[in-house]
N, C-alpha and C positions, 0 to 999 in steps of 0.2 A: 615419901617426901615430895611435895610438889617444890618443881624447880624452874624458873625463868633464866634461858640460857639468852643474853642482847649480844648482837653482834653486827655491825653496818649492813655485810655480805651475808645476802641467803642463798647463796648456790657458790658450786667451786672454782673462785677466785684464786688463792692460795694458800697457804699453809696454816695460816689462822681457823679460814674455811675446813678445812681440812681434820683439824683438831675438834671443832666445835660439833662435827657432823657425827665423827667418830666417839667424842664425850657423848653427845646426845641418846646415838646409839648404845653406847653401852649403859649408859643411865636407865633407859627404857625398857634394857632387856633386864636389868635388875630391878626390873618392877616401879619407880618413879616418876610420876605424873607432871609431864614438862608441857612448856609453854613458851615462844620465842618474843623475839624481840627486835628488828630490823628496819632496814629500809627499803623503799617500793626499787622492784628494778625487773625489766621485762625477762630476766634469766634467774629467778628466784624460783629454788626448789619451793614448793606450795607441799609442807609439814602436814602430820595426820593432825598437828596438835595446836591448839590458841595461836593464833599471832597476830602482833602488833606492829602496823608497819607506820612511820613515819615519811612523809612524801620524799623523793626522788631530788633527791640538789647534785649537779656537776662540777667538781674543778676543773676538766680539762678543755683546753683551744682556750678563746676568747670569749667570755660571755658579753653580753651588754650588761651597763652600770646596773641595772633592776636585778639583773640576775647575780652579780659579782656581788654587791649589796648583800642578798640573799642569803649565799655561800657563804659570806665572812662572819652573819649573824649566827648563822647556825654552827659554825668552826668556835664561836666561842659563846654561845647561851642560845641552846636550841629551846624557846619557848614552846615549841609546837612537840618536840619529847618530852615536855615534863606532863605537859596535859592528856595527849595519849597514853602514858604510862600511868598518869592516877586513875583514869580510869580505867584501864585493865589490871591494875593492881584490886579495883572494888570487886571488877567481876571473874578471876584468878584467883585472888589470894596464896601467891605464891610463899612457901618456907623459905624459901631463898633465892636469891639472885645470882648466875656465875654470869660474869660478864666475861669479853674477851675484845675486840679490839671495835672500842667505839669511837672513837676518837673521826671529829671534822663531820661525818654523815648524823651521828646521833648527839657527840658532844657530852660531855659530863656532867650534865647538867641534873641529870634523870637520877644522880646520886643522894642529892637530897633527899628526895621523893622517896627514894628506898630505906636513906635512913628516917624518915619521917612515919614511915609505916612501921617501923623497927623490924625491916628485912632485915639479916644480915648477909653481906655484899663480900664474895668471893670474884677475884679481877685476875687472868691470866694474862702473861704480860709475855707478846711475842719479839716484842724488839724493845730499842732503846729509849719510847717516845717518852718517859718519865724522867730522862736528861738533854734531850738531844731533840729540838724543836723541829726536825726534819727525819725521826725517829732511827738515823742509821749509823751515827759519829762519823759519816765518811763525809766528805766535801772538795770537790775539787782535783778528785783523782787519790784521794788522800785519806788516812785517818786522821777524824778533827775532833779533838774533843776540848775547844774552847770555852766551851757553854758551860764547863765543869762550874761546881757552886753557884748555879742560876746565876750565869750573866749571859744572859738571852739573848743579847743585843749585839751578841758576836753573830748570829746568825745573820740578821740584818749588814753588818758591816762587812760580812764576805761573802753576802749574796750565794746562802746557802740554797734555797729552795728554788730550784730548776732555770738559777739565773736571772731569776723576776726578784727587782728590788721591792715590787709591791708585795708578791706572796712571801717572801723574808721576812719583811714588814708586818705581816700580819698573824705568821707561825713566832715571829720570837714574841708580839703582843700577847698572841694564845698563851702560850707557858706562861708569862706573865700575870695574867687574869688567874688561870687556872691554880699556876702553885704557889705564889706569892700575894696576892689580892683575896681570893675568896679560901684557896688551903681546899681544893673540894674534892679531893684524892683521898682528905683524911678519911670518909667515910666509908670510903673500902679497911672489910676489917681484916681480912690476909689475901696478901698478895701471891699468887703462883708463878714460878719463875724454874723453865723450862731445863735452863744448867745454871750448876753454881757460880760459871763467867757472869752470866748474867746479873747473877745476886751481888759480886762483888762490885762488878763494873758499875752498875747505878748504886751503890753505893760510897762509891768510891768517887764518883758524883756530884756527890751531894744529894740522891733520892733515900731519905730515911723512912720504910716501914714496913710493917711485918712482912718476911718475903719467905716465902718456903719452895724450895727444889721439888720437883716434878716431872720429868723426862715423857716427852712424848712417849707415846703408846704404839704397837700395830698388835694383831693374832696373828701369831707366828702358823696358825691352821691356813690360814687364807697364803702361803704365802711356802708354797714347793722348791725345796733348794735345791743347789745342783753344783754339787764342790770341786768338780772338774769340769774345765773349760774345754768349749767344744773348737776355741781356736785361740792363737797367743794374740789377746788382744784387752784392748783398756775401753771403757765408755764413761764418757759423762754423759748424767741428765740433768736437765737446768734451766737457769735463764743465760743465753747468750750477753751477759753484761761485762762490761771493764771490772765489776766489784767482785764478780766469782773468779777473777782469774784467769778466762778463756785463754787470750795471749799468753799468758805466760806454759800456758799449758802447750799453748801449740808450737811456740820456738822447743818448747824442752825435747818434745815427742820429734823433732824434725828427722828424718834417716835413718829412726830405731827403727828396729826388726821385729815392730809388732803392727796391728791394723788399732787403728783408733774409730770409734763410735761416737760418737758427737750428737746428741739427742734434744734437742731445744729450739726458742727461738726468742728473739731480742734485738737490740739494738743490733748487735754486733752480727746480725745472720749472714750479712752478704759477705763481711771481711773475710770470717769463717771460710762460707762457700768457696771462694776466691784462695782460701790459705791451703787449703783441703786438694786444690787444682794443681799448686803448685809443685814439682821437684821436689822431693822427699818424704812426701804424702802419699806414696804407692797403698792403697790399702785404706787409705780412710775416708768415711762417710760421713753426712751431715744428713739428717733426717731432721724437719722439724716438725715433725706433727708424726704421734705414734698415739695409737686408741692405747688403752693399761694393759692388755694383755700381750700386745706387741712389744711394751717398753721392758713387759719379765720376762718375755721371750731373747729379746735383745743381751739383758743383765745375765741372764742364764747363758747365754751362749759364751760370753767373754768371761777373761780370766780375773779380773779387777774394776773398781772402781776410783776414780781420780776427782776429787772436790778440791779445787787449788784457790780456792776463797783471798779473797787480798780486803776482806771486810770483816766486820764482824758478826761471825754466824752464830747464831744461837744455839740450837739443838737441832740442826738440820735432817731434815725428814727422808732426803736421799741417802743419807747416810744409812740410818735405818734400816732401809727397806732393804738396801745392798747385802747388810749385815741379812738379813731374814732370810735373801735367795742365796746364802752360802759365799758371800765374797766379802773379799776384805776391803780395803777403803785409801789409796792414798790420800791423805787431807794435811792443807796446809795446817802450820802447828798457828793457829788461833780463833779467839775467841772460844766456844764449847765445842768445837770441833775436838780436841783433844779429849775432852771426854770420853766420847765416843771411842775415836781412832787411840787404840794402843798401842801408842810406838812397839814395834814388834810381836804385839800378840792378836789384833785384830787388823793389823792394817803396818802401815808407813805414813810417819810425818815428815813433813820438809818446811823448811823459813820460805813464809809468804812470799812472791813475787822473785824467790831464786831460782833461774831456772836449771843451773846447774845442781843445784841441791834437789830439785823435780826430777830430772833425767837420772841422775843416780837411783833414785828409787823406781823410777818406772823401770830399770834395768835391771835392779836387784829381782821383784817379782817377774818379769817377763824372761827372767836366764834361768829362774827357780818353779815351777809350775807347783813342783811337788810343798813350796813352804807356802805358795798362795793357797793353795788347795787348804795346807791344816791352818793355818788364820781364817780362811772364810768359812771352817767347821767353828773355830772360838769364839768369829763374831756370831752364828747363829744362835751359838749356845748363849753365849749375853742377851739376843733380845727372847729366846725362850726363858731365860731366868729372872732378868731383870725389868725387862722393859713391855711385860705380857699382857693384856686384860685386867687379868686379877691384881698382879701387884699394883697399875695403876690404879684400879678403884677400890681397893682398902688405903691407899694412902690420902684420894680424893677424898674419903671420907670422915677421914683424918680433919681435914682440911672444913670441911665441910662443919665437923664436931668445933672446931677451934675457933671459927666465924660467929656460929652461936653463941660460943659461952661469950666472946668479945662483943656481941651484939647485946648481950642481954644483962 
């Protein structure tokens, strides 16, 4: 099958990236002749295979009026995607198109065009931007899901989008153009949706269409576990932000008798630094920058993993990977994090932003070596069963099968 994967990001930005590198790859090694989709940007892996790129537009700092102009046309009807893409459609002719997170760089505009060709349009859906005009339901320190039943103009009125009433202004218009003016979403014919939070959460919304469950992927061959810790200690890896939790993490951990690993970097780096210095932090580090092999070396050595999320996570890829090198997972109890995290059989859940409820679990495993040990043998065993190569791509194809017949 030839397949056109579009996605804004050609090199590894985040988790999206991440997915899309990783579907590519396995698509390729099962023999399927792909073709990309992107935008110009001087840190773009350059593919063995077609690509299509769309020029280079900024949101961030201040542009000038030419440039901000620019930006907001192509955030809601990039003229300049829909022309590049018919004509790499002429000279491709792709079977299908899996999309993944094109939104503001490419725009949805490129959707006609595909159903105009009678591609049929598979769209993997990493966050909540099909309710939520700032794609995260948080605002303000807060979960917000006022926008529920497209009233967009909540966004606008609480000055969701980084505190600029103008970029408010112009993300609750986007949703507006896009899901109520033109409907141009309809042309995606099944939607993939990471965990079932996901599926129900935008639905519950008001985003109504085909959505089908699909759990990220790793090879659990890439990836050597190691079910005793080589010291009593916890690590996150992450972005240092107010929405994973950091704080509450680090009041919980304060004067326990274990070392904490703190792997990331973000807003929050210097507080961190500073929390890390203080009186009852004997033992814990802050590294922000680790090459991959460093950060399994790291995972490997510690006896758990702590994701204390106070947002809505999707199907968190740290999680994962924790589960793969033999460890288990403390995770706040939301969003698809509980999927994942088995109250007691892969991991420990606790109530978002509790820290009391945090520090009992970090005490539970760090007083028990021997229960963290056989949870981080159950998590591995879940992503060798479930979450492998092979079962994701007989279900992609699944998926893949179900796009056609709806296309045609």
């Amino acid at each position: 099958m030839k397949i056109l994967l579009v996605n804004k990001f050609l090199f590894p930005k985040g988790g999206s990236e991440t997915v899309l590198f990783d579907t590519a790859a396995l698509l390729a090694a099962r023999g399927h002749t792909l073709s990309f989709m992107a935008m110009e940007h001087p840190r773009n892996v350059v593919p063995a295979w077609p690509t299509a790129l769309v020029s280079e537009v900024r949101f961030e700092g201040e542009p000038s009026p030419a440039a901000a102009l620019k930006a907001a046309g192509r955030v809601l009807f990039s003229l300049e995607a829909r022309r590049l893409l018919e004509n790499f459609i002429r000279d491709e002719k792709p079977d299908l198109a899996h999309l993944h997170n094109i939104h503001h760089q490419i725009s949805p505009s490129i959707l006609p065009v595909l159903k105009d060709h009678g591609i049929p349009v598979v769209m993997t859906l990493h966050d909540l931007k099909m309710a939520c005009p700032v794609y995260t339901c948080y605002s303000h320190g807060r979960i917000c899901e006022s926008c529920r039943g497209r009233r967009y103009y909540f966004c606008l009125a609480k000055n969701c989008n980084q505190n600029s009433y103008v970029k408010s202004a112009l993300s609750a218009f986007e949703m507006f153009v896009h899901h109520v003016l033109l409907r141009i979403y309809r042309h995606v014919d099944v939607f993939i949706v990471p965990s079932g939070f996901l599926k129900l959460k935008l639905k519950d919304m008001g985003f109504h269409a085909p959505m089908v469950r699909l759990p990220h992927f790793l090879d659990p061959a890439d990836f050597t576990p190691s079910f005793e810790a080589g010291e009593p200690s916890f690590i996150y890896f992450g972005r240092l932000a107010r929405v994973k939790g950091i704080q509450t993490l680090l009041r919980a951990a304060r004067g326990l008798p274990l070392k904490g690993k703190i792997i990331g970097d973000g807003e929050l780096k210097e507080d961190v630094r500073r929390a890390v210095q203080a009186p009852g932090y004997s033992g814990f580090i802050l590294k922000p920058h680790l090459s991959r092999g460093e950060l399994i070396e790291e995972v490997k050595k510690s006896a758990f993993a702590v994701l204390p999320s106070e947002w809505y996570e999707n199907c968190p890829r740290s999680v994962i990977e924790a589960f793969a090198l033999g460890k288990p997972v403390i995770g706040a109890r939301i969003g698809g994090i509980p999927e994942l995290v088995r109250d007691g059989e892969t991991g420990l859940l606790f109530e978002p932003g509790n820290v009391r409820d945090l520090r009992e679990k970090l005490m539970i495993l760090a007083e028990n070596p021997g229960l963290a040990a056989d949870m981080g043998k159950k998590a591995r065993r879940l992503v060798e069963a479930q979450l492998n190569p092979d079962v994701y791509y007989s279900k992609l194809m699944e998926i893949y099968g179900k796009a056609r017949k709806r296309c045609s």
